[in-house]
N, C-alpha and C positions, 0 to 999 in steps of 0.2 A: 559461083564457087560452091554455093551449100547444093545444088544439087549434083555437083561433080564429086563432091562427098559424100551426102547423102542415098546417091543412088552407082556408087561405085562406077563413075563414070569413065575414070583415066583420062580427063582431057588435059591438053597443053593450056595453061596458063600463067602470064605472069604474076608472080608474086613476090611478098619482102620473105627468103628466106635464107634459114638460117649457112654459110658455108661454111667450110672445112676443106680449103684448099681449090674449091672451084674458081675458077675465072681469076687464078691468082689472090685469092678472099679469104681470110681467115676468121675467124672470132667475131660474125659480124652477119646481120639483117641486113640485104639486098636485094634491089627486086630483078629478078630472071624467070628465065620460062621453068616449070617445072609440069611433073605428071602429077595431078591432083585427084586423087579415089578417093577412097573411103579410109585407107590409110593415113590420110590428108597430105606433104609432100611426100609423094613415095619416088621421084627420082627426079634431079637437078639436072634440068638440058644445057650442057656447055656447045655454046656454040662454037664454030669456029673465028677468029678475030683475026685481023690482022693488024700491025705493029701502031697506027695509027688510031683503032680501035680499042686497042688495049689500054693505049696511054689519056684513051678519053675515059674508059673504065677506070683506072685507076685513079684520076681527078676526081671523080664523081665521087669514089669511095671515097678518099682522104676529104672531101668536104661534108661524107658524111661523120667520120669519124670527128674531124674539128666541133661540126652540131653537138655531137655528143660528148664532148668534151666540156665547150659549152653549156650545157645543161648543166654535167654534174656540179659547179660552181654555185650554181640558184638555190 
């Protein structure tokens, strides 16, 4: 990762980042492929999903969101 930044690389990497409507994702840290330069995420790769992969993304999120829910209590 720091030398795909550091050295403006553009590789495909998964990472936690931020969406704004990707993959159905809003308001929230996820990990997906993105292009990683020197810009650091400079574009979120949406993949294609189908109906059964969606709804596994979707569980995944909602139990990331309950985690954090959880937290803010402690």
């Amino acid at each position: 990762m720091v030398e795909a930044v550091i050295k403006d690389k553009k590789r495909v990497i998964p990472v936690a980042a931020y969406l704004n409507g990707e993959y159905g994702l809003s308001d929230m840290y996820f990990g997906v492929p993105v292009v990683l330069g020197a810009g650091g995420v400079e574009k979120i790769i949406e993949l294609p999903l189908n109906d059964d992969e969606k709804a596994l993304v979707q569980r995944s999120a909602d139990a990331v969101r309950a985690t954090l829910e959880t937290l803010k209590t402690l």
